[in-house]
C-alpha positions in Angstrom: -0.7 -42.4 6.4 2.4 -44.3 7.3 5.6 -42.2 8.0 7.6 -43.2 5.0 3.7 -41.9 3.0 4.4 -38.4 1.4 1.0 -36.8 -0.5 0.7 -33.3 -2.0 -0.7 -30.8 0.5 -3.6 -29.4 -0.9 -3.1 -25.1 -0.6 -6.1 -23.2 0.8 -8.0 -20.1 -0.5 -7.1 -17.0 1.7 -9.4 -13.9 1.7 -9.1 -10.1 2.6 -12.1 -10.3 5.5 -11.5 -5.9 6.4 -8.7 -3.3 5.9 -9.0 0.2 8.1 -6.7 2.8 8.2 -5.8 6.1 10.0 -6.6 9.3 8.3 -3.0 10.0 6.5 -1.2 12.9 7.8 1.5 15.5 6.4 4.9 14.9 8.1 6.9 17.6 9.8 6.7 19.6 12.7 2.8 20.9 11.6 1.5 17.5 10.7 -1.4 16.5 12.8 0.8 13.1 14.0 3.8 15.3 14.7 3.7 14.6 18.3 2.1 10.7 18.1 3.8 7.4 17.9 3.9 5.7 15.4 3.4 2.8 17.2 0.1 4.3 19.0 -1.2 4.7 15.3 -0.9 1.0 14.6 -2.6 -0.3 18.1 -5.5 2.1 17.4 -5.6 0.1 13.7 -5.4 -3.4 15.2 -7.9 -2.6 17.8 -10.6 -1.1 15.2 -10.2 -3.8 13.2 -11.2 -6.3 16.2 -13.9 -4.2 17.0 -15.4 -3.7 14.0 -15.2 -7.9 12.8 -16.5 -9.0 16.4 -16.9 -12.4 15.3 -12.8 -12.7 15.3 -12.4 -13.7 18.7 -8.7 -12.5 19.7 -7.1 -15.9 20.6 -7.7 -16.9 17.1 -5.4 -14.4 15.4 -2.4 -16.8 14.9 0.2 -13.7 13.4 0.8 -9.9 13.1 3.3 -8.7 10.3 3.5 -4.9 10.6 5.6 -3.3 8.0 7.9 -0.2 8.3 10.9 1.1 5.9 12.5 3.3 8.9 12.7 0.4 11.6 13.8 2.7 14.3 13.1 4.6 17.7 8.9 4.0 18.0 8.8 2.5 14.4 11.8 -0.4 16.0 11.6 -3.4 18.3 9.8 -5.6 15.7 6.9 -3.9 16.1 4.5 -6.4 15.0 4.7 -8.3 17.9 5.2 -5.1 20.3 1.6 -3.4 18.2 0.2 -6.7 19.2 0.9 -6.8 22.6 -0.1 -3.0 23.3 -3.2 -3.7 21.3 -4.1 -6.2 24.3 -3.9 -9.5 22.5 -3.3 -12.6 23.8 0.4 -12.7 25.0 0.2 -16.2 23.2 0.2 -14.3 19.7 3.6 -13.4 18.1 4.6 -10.6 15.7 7.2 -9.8 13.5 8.6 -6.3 11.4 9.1 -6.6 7.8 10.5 -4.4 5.3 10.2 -4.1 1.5 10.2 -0.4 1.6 6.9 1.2 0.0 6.2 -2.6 -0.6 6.4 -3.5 3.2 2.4 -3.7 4.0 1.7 -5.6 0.5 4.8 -8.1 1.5 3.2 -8.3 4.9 0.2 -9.9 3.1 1.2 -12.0 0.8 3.5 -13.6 3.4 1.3 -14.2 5.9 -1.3 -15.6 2.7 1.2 -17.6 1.6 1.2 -19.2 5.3 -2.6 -19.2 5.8 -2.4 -21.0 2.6 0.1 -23.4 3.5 -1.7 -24.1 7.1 0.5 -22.4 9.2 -2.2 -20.1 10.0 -5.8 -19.4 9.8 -6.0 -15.9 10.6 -3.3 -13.2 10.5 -3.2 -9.2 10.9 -1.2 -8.0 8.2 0.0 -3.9 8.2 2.3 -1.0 7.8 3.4 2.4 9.0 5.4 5.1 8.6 5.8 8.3 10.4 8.0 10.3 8.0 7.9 13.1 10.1 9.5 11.9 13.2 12.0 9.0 10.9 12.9 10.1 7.5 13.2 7.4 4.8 17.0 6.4 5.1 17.0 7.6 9.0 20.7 5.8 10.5 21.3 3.8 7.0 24.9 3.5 6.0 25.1 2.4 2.2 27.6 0.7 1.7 30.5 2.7 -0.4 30.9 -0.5 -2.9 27.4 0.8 -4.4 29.1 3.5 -5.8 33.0 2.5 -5.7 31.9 -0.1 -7.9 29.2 1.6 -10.0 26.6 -1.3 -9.4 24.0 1.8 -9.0 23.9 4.6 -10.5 24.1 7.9 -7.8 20.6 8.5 -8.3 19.6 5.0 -6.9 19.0 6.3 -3.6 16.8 9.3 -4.5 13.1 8.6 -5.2 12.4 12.0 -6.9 15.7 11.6 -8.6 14.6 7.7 -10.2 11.4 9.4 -11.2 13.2 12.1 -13.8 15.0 9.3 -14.8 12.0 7.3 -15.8 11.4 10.6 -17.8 14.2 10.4 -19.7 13.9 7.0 -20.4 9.9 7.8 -22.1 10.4 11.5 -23.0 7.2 10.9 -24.2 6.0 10.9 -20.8 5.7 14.5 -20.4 5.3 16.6 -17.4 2.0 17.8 -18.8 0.3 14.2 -19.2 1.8 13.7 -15.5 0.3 17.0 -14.1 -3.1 16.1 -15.7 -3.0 12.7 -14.1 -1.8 14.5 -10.8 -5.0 16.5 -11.0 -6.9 13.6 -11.8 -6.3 11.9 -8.8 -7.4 14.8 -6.3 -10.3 15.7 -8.5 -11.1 11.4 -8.1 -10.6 11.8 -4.4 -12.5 14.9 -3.1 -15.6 13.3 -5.3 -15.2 9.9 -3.6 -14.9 11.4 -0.2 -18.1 13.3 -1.0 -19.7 10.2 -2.1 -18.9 8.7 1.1 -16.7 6.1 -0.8 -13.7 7.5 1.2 -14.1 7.7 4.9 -15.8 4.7 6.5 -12.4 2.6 6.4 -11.0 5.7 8.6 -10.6 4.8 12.0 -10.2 8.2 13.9 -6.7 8.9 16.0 -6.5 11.0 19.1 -3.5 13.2 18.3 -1.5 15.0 21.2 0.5 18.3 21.4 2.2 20.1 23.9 1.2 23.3 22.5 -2.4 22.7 22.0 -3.3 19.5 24.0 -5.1 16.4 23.0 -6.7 16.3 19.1 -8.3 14.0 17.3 -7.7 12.8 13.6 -10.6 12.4 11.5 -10.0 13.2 7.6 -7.0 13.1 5.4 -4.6 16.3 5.5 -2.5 16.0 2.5 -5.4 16.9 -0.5 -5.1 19.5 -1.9 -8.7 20.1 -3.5 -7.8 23.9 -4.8 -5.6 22.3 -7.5 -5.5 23.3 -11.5 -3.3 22.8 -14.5 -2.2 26.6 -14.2 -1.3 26.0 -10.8 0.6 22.8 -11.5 2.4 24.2 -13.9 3.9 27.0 -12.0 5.9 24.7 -9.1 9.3 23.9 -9.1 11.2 20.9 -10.1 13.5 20.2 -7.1 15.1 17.2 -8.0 16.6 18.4 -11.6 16.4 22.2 -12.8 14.0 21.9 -15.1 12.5 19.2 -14.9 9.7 17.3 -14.5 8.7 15.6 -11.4 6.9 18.3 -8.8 5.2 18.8 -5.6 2.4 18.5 -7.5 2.8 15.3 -9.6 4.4 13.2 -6.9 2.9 11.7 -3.4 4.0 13.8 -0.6 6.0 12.9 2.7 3.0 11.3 5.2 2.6 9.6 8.2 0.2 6.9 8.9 -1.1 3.3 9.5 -3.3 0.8 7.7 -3.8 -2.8 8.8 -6.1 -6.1 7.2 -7.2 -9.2 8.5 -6.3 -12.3 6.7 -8.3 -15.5 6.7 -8.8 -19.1 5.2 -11.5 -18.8 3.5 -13.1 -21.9 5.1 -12.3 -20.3 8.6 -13.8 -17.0 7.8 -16.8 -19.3 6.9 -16.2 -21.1 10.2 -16.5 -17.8 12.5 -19.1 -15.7 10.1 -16.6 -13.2 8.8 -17.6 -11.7 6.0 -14.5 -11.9 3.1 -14.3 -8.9 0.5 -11.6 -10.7 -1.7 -10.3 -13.7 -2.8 -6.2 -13.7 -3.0 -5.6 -15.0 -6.5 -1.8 -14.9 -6.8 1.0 -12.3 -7.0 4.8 -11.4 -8.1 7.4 -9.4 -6.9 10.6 -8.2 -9.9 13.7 -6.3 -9.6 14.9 -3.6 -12.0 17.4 -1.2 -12.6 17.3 0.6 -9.2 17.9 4.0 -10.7 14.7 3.6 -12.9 12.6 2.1 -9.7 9.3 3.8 -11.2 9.2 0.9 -13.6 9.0 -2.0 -11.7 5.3 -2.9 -11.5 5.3 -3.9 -14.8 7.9 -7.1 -14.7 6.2 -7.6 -11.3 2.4 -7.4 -12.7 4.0 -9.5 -15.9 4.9 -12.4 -13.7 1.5 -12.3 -11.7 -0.3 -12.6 -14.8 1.9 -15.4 -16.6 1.5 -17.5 -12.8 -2.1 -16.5 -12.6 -3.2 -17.7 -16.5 -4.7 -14.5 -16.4 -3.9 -11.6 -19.3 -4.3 -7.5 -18.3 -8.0 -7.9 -19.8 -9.3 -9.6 -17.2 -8.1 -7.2 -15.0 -11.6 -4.8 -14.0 -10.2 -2.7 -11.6 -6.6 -1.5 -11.1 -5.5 0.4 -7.6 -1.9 1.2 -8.4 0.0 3.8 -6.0 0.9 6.8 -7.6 4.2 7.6 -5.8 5.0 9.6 -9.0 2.3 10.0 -12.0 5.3 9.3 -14.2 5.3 5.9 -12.3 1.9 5.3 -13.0 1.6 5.9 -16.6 4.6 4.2 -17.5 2.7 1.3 -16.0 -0.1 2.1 -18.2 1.4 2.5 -21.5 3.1 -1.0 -21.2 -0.1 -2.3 -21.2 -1.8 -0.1 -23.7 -4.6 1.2 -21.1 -6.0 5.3 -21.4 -4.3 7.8 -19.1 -8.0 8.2 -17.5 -9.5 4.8 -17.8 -12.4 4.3 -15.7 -10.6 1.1 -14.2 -7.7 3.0 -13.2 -7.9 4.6 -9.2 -11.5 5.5 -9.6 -11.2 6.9 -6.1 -7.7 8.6 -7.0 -4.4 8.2 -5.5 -1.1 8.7 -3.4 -0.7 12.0 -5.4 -3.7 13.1 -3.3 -4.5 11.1 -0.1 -0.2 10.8 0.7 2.1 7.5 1.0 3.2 6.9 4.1 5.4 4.0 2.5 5.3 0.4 4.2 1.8 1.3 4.6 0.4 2.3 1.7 0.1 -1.4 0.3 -3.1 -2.3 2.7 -4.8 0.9 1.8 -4.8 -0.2 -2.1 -6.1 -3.6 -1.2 -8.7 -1.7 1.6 -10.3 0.4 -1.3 -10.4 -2.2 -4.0 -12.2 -4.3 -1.6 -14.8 -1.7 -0.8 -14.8 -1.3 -4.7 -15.4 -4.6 -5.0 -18.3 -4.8 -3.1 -19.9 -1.8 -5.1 -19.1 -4.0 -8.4 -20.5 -7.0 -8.8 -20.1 -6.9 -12.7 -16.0 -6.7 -11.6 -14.6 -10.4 -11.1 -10.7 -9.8 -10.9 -8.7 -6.4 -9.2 -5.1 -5.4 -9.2 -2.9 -4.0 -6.7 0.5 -2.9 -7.6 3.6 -0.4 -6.6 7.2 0.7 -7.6 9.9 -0.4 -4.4 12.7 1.9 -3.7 16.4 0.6 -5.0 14.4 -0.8 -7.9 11.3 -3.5 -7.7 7.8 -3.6 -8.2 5.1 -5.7 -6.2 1.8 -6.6 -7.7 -1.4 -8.4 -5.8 -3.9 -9.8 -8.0 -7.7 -10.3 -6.1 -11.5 -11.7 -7.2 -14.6 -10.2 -5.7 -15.8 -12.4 -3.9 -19.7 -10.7 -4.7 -19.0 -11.7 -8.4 -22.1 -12.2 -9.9 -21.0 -13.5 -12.9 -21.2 -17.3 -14.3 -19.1 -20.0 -12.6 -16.2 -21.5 -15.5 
């Protein structure tokens, strides 16, 4: 091809090969990371996931994007390409920090797929964390006063809990009874999953320190709480409104933790024998109102669809992250699907495992791939989330074990 020659460059298919995570802990002083890095927590991720897909070899990883809202103290110093380099790669592969807030691990993905795609990269490590505990969401931020002076936002922009009541008031109809039930749902979902052994092999464990205690090691998920009922529910307080409707209870808690995914052309994964769990079929990020954030995976699924040529029908499996139940079936009104459908977090949700923000994107895309691979009959999966100061982000995957006929 002559220099003056331009052709189209033909876009290749990218696959999830693995996703692992750490167990998810509470944040504060008596959560089991209290006292661990949050950059430890994503070494120990990028390591397990080159030891458990041995075929990788290390040199080959061309890219690690490691999400974090709070990008500061251990969380700081773009920490994909510091993770990398304490996780004993090649000094030869970079690394970079992102942040979309709770959509920072998802961005992470779809950026780096986007590049696999384009041929900038055949394999990439794509990730998030968030230790709440030691960096509060908002940690050294200075808003600036023209968001308020000005009245682009409304106050309760900045307030998570506060958007959610909002989102309340917008669909009264969304009552804190359907979102307690859902809340329940979701740890009832989880504690059977974890007994079925659904939950727990994408766990890699952590050793935890402590000056009081000494050296621990993290092994399960702290924040279920598998005691919970509709009486009890019922009872907790409301503290982002007096009476309200967004609780304890209904709502993801503050977590720490790490999740991380390796990224492939499909062709390479071919090339080295890994083994791909999904197919990357498209995805959409939209902006809404920020003070009605709760909202935003439906523009953002809308677009996915309409770019895809796919409708919600096709969709088999949905993991969407419950950062508030009201959130969630907001999302599921729009498009007309049952409080407890089947297809919905069949292995529950943030309102029981936690949401340790940027990285709670990979562990959506983990299970549906490990969902995937239990469902043949399932061709196409969703992954989708409400972003703080108003957006939604929505990843749409095939099963790569579809079983079905080819069109």
């Amino acid at each position: 091809m002559s220099s003056g020659e331009r052709r189209p460059r033909p876009l290749r298919e990218v696959v999830f090969v693995d996703g692992v995570r750490t167990p998810f802990g509470k944040a504060g002083p008596k959560g089991v990371y209290a006292e661990t890095r949050a950059d430890d927590m994503v070494v120990r991720v990028i390591r397990e996931l080159l030891r458990r897909n041995p075929a990788l070899p290390a040199e080959r990883v061309d890219e690690v994007a490691i999400a974090s809202t709070t990008q500061i103290g251990d969380q700081g110093l773009t920490i994909g390409r510091t993770a990398a380099l304490l996780a004993g790669l090649p000094k030869s592969v970079p690394g970079y920090a992102i942040d979309r807030m709770c959509a920072g691990a998802m961005t992470a993905v779809t950026t780096t797929a986007s590049g696999i795609a384009f041929g900038a990269y055949d394999v990439a490590i794509a990730g998030g964390v968030e230790h709440m505990g030691r960096h509060p969401m908002g940690e050294g931020a200075d808003p600036n006063p023209r968001f308020f002076s000005e009245e682009l936002v409304d106050g309760s922009a900045l307030v998570m809990g506060s958007t959610a009541e909002n989102l309340h008031d917008r669909f009264p109809h969304l009552t804190r009874e359907r979102a307690d039930a859902f809340a329940l749902a979701s740890q009832q979902k989880y504690a059977k999953a974890v007994a079925n052994g659904q939950i727990g092999p994408e766990l890699v464990t952590v050793a935890t320190r402590s000056q009081d205690h000494g050296w621990g090691l993290a092994t399960a998920d702290e924040p279920p709480r598998p005691g919970t009922t509709l009486e009890g529910l019922a009872t907790l307080k409301t503290p982002f409104r007096p009476h309200g409707h967004v609780t304890a209870g209904n709502a993801a808690g503050l977590n720490d933790g790490a999740t991380g995914c390796i990224l492939a052309a499909e062709e390479t994964a071919e090339e080295l024998g890994l083994t791909a769990g999904m197919r990357l079929v498209g995805y959409g990020f939209a902006g809404v109102e920020p003070e009605v954030m709760g909202v935003g995976p439906v523009p953002s699924t809308e677009r996915a669809l309409a770019r895809t040529g796919l409708s919600i029908t096709d969709i088999g499996l949905f993991e969407l992250n419950e950062a508030f139940a009201v959130q969630v079936l907001a999302f599921l009104d729009h498009f007309g699907i049952a409080d407890d459908d089947e297809r919905v977090n069949p292995w529950g949700g943030a309102i029981a495992v936690g949401h340790p923000l940027a990285s709670s994107g990979v562990r959506l895309m983990t299970q549906l791939s490990r969902q995937f691979a239990e469902r043949p009959d399932v061709r196409y999966g969703l992954t989708a989330m409400c972003v703080g100061l108003g957006m939604g982000a929505t990843v749409i995957w095939e099963n790569t074990d579809w079983e079905g006929a080819a069109e």
